[in-house]
C-alpha positions in Angstrom: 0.0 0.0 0.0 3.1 2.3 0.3 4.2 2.2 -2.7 0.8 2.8 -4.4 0.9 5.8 -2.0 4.4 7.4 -3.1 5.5 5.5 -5.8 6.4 8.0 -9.5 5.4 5.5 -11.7 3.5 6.3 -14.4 0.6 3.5 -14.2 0.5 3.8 -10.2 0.7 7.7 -10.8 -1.9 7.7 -13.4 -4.5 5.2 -11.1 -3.8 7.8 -8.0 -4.9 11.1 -10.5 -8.5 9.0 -11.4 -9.1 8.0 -7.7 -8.8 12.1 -7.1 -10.1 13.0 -10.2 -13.7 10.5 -10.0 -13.7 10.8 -6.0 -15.7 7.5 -6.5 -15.1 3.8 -5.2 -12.4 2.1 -6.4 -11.6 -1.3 -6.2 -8.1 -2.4 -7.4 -6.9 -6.0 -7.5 -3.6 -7.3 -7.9 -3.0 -10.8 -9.0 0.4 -12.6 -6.8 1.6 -13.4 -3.9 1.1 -15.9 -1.7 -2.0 -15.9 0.0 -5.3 -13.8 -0.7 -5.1 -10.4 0.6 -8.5 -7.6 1.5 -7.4 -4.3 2.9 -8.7 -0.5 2.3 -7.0 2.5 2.2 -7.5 5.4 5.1 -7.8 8.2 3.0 -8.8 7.8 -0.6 -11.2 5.4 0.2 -10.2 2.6 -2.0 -10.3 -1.3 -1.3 -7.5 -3.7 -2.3 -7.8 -6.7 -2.9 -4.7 -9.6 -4.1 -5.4 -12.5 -5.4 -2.6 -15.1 -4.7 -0.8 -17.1 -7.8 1.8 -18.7 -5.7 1.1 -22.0 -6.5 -0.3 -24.3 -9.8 -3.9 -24.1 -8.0 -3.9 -20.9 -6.8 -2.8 -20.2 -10.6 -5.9 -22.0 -11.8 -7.9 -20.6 -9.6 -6.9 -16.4 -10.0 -9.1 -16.5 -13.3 -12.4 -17.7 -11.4 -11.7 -15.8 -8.5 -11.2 -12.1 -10.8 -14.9 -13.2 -12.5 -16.1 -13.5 -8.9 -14.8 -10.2 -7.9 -16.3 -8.5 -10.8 -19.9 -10.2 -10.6 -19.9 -9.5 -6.3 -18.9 -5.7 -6.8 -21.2 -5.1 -10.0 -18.8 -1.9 -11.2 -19.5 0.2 -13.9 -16.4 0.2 -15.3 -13.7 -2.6 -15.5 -10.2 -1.5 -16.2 -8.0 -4.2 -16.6 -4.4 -3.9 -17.1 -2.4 -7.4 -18.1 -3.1 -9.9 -20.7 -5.6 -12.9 -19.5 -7.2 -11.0 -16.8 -9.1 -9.4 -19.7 -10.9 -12.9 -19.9 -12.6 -13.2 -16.6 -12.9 -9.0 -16.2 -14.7 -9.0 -20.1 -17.4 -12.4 -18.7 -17.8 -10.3 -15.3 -18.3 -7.3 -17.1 -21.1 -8.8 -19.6 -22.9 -10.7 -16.6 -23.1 -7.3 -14.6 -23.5 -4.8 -17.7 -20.2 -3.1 -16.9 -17.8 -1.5 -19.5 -14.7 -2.9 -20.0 -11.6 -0.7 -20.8 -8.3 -3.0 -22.0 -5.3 -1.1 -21.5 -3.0 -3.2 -23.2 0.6 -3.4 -21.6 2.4 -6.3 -22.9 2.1 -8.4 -26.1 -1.0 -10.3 -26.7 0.4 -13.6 -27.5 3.3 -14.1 -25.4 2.8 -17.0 -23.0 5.7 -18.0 -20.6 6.8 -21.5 -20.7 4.4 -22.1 -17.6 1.5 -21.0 -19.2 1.9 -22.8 -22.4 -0.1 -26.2 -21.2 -2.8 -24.3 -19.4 -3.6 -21.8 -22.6 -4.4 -25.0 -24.8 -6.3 -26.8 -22.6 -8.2 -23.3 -21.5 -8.0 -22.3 -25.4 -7.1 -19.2 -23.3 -6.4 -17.3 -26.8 -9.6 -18.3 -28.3 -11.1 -16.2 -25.1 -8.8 -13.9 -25.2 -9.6 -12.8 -28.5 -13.5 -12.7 -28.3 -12.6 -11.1 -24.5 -10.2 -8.3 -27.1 -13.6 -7.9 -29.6 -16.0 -7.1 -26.9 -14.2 -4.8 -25.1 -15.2 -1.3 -25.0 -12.2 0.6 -25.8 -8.8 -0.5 -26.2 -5.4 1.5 -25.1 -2.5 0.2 -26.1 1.3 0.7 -25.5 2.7 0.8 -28.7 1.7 0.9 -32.5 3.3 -2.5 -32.9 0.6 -3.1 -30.3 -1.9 -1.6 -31.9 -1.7 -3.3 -34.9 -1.6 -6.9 -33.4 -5.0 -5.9 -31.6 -6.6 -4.3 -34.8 -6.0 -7.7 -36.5 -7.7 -9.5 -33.7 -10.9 -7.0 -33.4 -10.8 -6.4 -37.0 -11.1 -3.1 -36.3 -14.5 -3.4 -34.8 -13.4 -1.8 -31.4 -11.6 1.6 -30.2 -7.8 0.7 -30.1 -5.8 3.7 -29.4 -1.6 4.2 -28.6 -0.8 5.4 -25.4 2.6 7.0 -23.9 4.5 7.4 -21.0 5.3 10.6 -19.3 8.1 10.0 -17.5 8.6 11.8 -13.9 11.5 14.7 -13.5 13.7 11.9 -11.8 14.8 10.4 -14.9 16.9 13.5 -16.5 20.7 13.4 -17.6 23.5 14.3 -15.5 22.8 12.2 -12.6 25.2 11.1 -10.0 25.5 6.9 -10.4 24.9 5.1 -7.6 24.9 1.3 -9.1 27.4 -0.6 -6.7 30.5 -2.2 -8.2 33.3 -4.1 -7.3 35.7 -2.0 -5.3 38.6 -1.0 -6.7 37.1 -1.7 -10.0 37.9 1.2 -13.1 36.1 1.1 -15.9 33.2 1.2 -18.3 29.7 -0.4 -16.7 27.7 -2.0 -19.3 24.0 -2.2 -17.6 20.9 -4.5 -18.3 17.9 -3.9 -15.8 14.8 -5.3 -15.9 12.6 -8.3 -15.2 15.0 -11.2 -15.3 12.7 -14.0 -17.6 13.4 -15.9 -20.8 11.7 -13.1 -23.3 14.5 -10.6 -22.2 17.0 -12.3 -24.2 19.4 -12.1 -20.9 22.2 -15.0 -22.1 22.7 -12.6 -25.4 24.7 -10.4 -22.6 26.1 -13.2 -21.1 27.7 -14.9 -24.4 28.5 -11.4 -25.8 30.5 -10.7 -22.8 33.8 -12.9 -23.7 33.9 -11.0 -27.1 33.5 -7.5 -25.7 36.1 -8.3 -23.0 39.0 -9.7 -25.6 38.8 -6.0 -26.9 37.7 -3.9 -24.2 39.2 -5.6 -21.1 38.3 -3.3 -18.5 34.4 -3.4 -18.7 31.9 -5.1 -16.5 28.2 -6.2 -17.0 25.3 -5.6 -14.6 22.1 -7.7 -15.0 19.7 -6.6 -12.3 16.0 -6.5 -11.7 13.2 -8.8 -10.1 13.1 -12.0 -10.9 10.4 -13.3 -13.1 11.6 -16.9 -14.4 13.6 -18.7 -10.8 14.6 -21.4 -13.7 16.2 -18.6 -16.1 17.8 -17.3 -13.3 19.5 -20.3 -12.5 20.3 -21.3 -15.9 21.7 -18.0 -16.3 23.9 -18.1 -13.1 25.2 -21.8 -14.2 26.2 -20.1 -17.8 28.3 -17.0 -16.4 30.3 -20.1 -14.1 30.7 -21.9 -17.1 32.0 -19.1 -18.8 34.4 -18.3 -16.0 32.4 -14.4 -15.8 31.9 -14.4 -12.1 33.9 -11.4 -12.1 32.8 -9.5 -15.3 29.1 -10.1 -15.4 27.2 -9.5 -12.0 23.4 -11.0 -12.1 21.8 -9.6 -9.2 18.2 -10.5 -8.3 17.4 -7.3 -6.7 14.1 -5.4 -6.5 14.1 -1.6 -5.5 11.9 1.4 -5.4 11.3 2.8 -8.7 12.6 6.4 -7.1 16.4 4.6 -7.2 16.0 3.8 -10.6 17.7 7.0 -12.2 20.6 6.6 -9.9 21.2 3.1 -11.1 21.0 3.6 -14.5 22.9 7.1 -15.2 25.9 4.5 -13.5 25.7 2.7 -17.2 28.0 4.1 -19.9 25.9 2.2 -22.1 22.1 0.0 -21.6 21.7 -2.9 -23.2 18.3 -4.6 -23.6 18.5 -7.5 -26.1 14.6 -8.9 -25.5 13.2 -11.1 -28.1 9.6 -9.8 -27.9 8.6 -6.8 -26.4 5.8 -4.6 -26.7 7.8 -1.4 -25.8 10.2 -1.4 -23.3 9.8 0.9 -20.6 13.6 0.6 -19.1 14.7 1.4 -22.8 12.8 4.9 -22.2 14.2 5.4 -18.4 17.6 5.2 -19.6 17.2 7.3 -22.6 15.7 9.8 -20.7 18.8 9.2 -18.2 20.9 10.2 -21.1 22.0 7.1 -21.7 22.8 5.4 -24.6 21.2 2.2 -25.5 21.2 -0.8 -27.7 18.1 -2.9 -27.9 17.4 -5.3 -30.5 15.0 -4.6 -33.6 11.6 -6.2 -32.6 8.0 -5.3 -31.2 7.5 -1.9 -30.2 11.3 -1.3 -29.4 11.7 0.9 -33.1 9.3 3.2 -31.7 11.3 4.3 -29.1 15.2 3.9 -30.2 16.1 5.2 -33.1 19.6 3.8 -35.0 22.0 6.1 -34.3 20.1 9.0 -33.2 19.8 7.8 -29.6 21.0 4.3 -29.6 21.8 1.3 -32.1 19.4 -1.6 -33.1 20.6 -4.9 -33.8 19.1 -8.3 -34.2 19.0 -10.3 -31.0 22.6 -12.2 -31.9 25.4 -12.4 -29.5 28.1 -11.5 -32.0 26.0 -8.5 -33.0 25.3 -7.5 -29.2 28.9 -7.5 -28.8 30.0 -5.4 -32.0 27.3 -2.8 -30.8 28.8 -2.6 -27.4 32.2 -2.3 -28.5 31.2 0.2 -31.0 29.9 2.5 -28.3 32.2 2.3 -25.8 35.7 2.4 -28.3 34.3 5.4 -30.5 33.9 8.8 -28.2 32.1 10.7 -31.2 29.5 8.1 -31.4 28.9 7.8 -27.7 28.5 11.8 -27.7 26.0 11.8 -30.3 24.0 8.8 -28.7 23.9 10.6 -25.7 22.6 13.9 -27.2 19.7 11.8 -28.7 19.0 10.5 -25.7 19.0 14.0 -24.2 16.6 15.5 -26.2 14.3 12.4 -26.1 14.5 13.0 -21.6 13.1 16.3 -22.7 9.9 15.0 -25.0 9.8 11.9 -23.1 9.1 14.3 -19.8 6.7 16.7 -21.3 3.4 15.5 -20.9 1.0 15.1 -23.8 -2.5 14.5 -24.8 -1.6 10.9 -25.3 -0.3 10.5 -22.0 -1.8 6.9 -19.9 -3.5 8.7 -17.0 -5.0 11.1 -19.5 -6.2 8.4 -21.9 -7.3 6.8 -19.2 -9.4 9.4 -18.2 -11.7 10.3 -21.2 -12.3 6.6 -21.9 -13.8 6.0 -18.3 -15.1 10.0 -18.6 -17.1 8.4 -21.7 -18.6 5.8 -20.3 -19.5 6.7 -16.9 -21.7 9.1 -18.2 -23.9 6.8 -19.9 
């Protein structure tokens, strides 16, 4: 409940503006954890609820239990913000005669490897897609995004791009305060975000040997939450094998979004090498750091780095990771120019727009409430 309270990010920012804005009752559930959670809030008079996932039934059961939730409160509006959850929330919302607002934050067809068996016995995308078709209005992250959905919905439903406006604590010229090995001198090559399979993670890890028999004095930072405990592992077992316990740091490390600018204006270059993505909101926190980044060409990733104005795409390839990254960090003129794209996307990235998330938000449930 804290961090919903303080936290700058944009989606908990934007939910905290409509809870003022509205001054109705809100109901937010969170899906996670490891036991089911009820608790209100003192002040803006909102109720919580989390429903737990920590376990292969409690997975199961999550989907039933969001339909329940929906059909007991009977709202008039149903935001959902995930993939799947549009299922149950969409059923709920039909049973009760709610509207149903998608804001679309991830890919519509990415499944981890966990998921795979239940989606084909559920036929979850079968649902999903007739859950994406009778949804109200549609806000998505990207135009990659956008398109995937279009071809679902045919474009029978609303399905509008959304942005990010990014809080004054992601600006250039920030004092690092990622922690590295003492004594150590040197370039920091950073990677932060969730640590599962889709993030491409083991490109760093088998680019790292071919950017260290050039560039010796560099490390690598992988850090963020983990997502995939498996990946993890497999990851950890790789750098060993490698003999990279003293080059690449993987760090399972979860922190307040406020230390996020710190810990990436440490990078002298951010790497994201994901193999799906819908946007990549890290890619945007470092370029608005000043940072320059190289992701890899796919998704929504285009829309927001643009080859050699702010960073360098490549294809999600070890060898080219590598090249990138020596590129970068051997040619001064290029990491100047990189770095002065990234500065002038911190300032559009920071100015807030019509097509801002919380303002999207907004009118959608502003034209539907009224009915």
């Amino acid at each position: 409940m804290k961090e919903f309270e303080t936290s700058l990010h944009p989606e908990y920012a934007a939910i905290r503006n409509l809870v003022r804005t509205f001054r109705s009752n809100f109901v937010l559930v969170g899906i996670g954890g490891r036991r089911y959670q009820r608790f209100g809030h003192p002040t803006l008079g909102l109720s919580f609820y989390n429903v737990a996932t920590s376990n292969t039934v409690l997975s199961l059961l999550c989907y039933p239990a969001l339909l329940a939730l929906v059909v007991a409160l009977r709202p008039q509006v149903v935001v959902t913000m995930g993939m799947f959850v549009q299922i149950p929330a969409q059923l709920g919302a039909d049973m009760v005669g709610a509207h149903h607002i998608s804001a679309v934050i991830g890919e519509p067809f990415y499944l981890s490897r966990q998921m795979r068996p239940l989606c084909k016995i559920a036929k979850l995308h079968f649902l999903l897609n007739i859950a994406l078709k009778r949804a109200r209005s549609i806000l998505a992250i990207s135009e990659r995004v956008r398109q995937d959905i279009a071809k679902i919905t045919r474009n029978t439903v609303d399905v509008c791009v959304y942005h990010y406006t990014l809080p004054d604590i992601f600006r250039p010229g920030l004092q690092g305060t990622l922690k590295v090995p003492k004594g150590f001198h040197g370039r920091v090559v950073l990677t932060s975000c969730q640590i599962s399979r889709r993030k491409g993670l083991e490109l760093i890890v088998l680019a790292a040997p071919l950017v260290l028999r050039k560039i010796p004095k560099v490390i690598f930072v992988i850090r963020g939450p983990i997502g995939d405990a498996k990946y993890f592992h497999e990851l950890s077992a790789m750098i060993r094998r490698e003999g990279l316990g003293k080059q690449v740091m993987l760090m399972n490390e979860m922190r307040a979004y406020e230390d996020l600018p710190g810990i990436l204006s440490s990078a002298d270059v951010f790497v994201h090498p994901s193999r799906d993505e819908s946007l990549g909101l890290s890619l945007a926190e470092a370029l608005a750091c000043g940072v320059p980044v190289i992701a890899t060409r796919v998704g929504g990733i285009p829309e927001l780095v643009k080859h050699m104005v702010n960073g360098l795409l490549v294809e999600p390839d070890p060898v080219l990771v590598s090249d990138a990254i020596v590129r970068i960090l051997s040619n001064t003129g290029l990491r100047d120019h990189l770095r002065k794209g990234a500065r002038e996307f911190s300032e559009q990235v920071r100015q807030p727009k019509d097509s801002d998330f919380g303002r999207m938000l907004e009118m959608r449930i502003r034209e539907v409430a009224v009915q």
